[in-house]
C-alpha positions in Angstrom: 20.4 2.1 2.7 18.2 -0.9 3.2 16.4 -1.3 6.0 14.2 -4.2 5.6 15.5 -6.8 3.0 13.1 -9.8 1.8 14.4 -12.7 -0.2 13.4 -15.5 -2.1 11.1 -15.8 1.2 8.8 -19.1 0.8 6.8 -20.0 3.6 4.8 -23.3 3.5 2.0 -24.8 6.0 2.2 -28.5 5.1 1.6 -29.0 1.4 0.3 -25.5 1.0 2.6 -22.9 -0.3 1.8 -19.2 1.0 4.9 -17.3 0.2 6.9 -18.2 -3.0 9.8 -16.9 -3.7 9.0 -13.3 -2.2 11.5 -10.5 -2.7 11.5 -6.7 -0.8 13.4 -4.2 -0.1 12.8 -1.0 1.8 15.1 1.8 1.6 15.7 4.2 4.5 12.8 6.9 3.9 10.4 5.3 1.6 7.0 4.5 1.8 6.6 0.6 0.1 2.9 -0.4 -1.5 2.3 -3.9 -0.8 -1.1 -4.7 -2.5 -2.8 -8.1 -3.8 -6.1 -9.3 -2.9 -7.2 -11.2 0.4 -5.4 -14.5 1.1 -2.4 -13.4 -1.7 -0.1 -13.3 1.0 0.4 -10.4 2.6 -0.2 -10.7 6.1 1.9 -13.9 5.6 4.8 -12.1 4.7 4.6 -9.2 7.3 4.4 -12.3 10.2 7.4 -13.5 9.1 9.0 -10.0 8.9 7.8 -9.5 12.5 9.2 -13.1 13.7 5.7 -14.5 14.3 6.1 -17.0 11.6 9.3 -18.5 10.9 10.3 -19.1 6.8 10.6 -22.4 5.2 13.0 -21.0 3.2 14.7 -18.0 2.1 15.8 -14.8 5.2 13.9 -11.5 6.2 16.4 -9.2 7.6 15.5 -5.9 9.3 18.1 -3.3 10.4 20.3 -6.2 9.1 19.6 -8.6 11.3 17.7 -11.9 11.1 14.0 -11.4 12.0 13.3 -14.7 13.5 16.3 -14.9 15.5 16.4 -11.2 16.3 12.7 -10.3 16.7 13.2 -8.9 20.2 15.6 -6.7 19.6 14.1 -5.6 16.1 11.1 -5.0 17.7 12.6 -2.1 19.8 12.9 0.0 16.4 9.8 -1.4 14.9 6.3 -0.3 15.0 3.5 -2.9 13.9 -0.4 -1.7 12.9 -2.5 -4.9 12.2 -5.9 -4.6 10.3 -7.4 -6.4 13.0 -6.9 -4.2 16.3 -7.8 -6.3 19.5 -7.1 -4.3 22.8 -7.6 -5.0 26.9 -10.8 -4.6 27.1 -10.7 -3.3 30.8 -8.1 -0.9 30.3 -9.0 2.3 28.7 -7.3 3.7 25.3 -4.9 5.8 27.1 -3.7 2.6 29.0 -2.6 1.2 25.6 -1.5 3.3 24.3 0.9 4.5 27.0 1.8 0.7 27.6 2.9 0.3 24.1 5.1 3.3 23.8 6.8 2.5 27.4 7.5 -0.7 25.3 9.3 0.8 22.5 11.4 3.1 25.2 9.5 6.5 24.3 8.1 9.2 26.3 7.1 11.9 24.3 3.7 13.1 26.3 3.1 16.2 24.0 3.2 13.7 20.8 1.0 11.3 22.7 -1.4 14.4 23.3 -1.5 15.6 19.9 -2.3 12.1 18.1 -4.6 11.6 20.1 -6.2 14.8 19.5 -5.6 14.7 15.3 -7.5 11.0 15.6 -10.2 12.3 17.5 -10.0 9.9 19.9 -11.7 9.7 23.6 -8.7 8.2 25.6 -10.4 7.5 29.2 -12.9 5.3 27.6 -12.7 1.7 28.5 -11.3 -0.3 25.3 -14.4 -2.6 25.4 -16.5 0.2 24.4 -14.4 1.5 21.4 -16.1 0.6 17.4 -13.3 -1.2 15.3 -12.8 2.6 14.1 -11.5 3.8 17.8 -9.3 0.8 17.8 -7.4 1.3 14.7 -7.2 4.4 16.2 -5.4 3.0 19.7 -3.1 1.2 17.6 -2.1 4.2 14.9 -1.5 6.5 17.7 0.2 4.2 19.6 2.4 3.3 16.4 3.1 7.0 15.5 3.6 8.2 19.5 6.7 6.1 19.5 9.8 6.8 17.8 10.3 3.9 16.0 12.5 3.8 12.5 10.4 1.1 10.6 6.4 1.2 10.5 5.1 -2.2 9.2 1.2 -0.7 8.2 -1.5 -4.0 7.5 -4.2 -2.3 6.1 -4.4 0.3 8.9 -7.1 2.5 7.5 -9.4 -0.5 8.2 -12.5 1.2 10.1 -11.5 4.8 9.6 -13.5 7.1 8.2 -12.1 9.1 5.2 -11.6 12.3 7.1 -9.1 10.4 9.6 -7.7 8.7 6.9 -6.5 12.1 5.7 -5.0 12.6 9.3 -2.9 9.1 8.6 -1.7 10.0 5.2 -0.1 13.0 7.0 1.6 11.4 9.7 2.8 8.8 7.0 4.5 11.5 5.3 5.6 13.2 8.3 7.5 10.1 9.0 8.8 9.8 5.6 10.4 13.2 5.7 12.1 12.7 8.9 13.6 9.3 7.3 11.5 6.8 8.9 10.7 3.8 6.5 7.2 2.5 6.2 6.0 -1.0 4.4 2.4 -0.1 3.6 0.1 -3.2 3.3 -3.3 -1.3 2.0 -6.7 -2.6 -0.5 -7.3 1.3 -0.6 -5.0 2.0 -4.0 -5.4 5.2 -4.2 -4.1 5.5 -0.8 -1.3 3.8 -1.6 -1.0 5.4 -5.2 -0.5 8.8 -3.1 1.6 7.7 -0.2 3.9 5.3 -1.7 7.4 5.7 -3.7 7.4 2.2 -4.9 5.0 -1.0 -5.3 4.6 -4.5 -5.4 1.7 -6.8 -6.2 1.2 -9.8 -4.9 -0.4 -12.5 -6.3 -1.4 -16.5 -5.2 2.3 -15.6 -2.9 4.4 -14.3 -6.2 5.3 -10.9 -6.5 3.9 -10.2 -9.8 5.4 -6.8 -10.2 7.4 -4.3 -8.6 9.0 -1.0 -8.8 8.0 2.9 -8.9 4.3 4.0 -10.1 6.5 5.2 -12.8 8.0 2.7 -13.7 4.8 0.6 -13.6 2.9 2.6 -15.3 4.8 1.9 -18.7 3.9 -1.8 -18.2 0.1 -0.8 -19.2 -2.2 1.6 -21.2 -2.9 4.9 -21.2 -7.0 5.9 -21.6 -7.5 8.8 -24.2 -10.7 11.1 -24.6 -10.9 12.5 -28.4 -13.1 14.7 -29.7 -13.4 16.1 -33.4 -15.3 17.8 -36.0 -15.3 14.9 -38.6 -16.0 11.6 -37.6 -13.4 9.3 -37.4 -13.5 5.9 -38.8 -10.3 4.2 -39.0 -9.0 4.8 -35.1 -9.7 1.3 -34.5 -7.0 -0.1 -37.3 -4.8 1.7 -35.6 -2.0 -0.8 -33.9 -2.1 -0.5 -29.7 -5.4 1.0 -29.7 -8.1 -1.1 -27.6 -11.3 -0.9 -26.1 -12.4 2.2 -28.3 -16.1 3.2 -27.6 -18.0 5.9 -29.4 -20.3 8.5 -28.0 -21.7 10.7 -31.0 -18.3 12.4 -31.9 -16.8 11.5 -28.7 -14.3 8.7 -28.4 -12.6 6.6 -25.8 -10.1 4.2 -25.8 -7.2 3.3 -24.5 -3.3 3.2 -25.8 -0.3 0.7 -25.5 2.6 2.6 -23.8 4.7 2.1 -26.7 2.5 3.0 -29.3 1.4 6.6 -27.5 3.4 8.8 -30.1 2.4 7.3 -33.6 -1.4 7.1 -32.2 -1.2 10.9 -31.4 0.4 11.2 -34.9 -2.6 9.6 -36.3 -5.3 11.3 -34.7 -3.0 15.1 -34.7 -4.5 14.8 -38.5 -8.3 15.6 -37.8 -9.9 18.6 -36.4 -9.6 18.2 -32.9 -11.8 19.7 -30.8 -10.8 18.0 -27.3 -7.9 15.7 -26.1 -7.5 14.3 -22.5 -5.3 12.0 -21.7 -5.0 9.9 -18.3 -1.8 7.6 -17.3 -3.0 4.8 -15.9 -3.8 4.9 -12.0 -2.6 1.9 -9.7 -6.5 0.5 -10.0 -5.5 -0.5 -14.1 -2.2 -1.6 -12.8 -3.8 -3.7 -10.6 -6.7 -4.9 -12.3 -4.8 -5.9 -15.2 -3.5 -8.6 -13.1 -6.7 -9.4 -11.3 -9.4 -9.4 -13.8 -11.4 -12.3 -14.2 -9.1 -13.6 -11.1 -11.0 -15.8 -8.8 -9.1 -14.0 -5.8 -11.3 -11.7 -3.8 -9.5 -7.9 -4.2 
């Protein structure tokens, strides 16, 4: 079941064209990368999902209805983290908190308590006083407190240190299990590597690719570690083999997808003494895109 639906989405400010053509779709339960580098068009997109920006051209539909001319009432159902937290400053962190999930129409005081004990977080301290860390936090607990059945996440680890990143990669997943669907914005890709059932890349305001890690992964290499007995010189004639290095009778080098089976065939024919293999992680996936990119990851 689709819960948020993105398509051919174009956005434009004057002559310059942010979104292009954007397609998403987030299923009931599942945890969506959205990754590209700064100023690909991310936070773009999740505006207009949000009805902050309305599209040039092209309709973002959440719960099934439109989210420009719907935003109120999609916003009841809808919890938003941005990357850039800014709070009252004279109210303290339990203020916000509790003001945001009055918003949403939740009440759950023993959730409330226990977020903001997981996060660590000092609630009666004026917001003014709170690091861009304590923030995040304000707005994560505020986002998880209430019981909302879409999470739009925009690079929400920003400021965290890793042992409370830990803490937000378990309440993503508690949210997936209980059928809650989550858009994950995130530069951290092995975060979203972990978290997330399917990805998209965004690049210059073009999804560049999309689908499971899976599924991905088959669009690049896969980096091999080979050791033998006898040297061996004729690895690098071998067709989809690339990038091979040599360390005294080490080798490494990486493997077109399709070619995996006759290179193993090859190299099955010396004295192995070691073989590691690696799928590619979400980082080659991504850099193969981005490399030698001008776009700052």
């Amino acid at each position: 079941m689709s819960i948020l639906n993105v398509s051919n989405l174009t956005k434009k400010f004057g002559k310059f064209t942010a979104l292009d053509g954007i397609d998403l779709e987030v299923n009931k339960g599942e945890v969506y990368g959205f990754i590209g580098p700064n100023g690909a068009g991310k936070t773009t997109t999740i505006r207009v999902i949000l009805g902050i920006l309305k599209a040039t051209q092209g309709k973002a539909t959440v719960f099934g209805k439109d989210a420009w001319k719907d935003a109120v009432e999609i916003h009841k159902n809808l919890a938003y983290v941005p990357g850039e937290v800014n709070l009252w400053p004279n109210l303290t962190g339990g203020e916000v908190i509790d003001l945001f999930v009055k918003l949403r129409g939740s009440n759950n005081v023993s959730r409330r308590e226990e977020l903001i004990e997981r996060f660590d977080l000092d609630p009666s301290k004026k917001c003014r006083t709170y690091s861009k860390g304590n923030r995040q936090k304000v707005s994560l607990i505020a986002a998880f407190a209430s019981d909302a059945d879409l999470y739009l996440l925009d690079e929400p680890t920003s400021g965290l240190d890793p042992l409370m990143e830990k803490v937000f990669q378990e309440y993503v997943m508690e949210a997936k299990e209980q059928g809650k669907s989550i858009l994950l914005s995130s530069h951290i890709l092995s975060e979203v590597e972990k978290l997330c059932d399917k990805v998209s890349i965004i690049r210059q305001g073009k999804i560049i690719e999309s689908g499971s890690l899976e599924e991905l992964r088959h669009l690049t290499r896969t980096r091999i570690e080979l050791e033998t007995k006898d040297s061996v010189d004729s690895l690098n004639k071998v067709k989809g083999v690339h990038d091979l290095e040599k360390n005294d009778k080490t080798i490494y080098f990486q493997v077109d997808t399709e070619e995996l089976a006759n290179v193993m065939r090859h190299v099955s024919q010396f004295d192995i003494v070691k073989l590691e293999s690696a799928p590619p992680t979400l980082e080659d996936l991504f850099m193969k895109h981005y490399k030698g990119d001008g776009g700052e990851a």
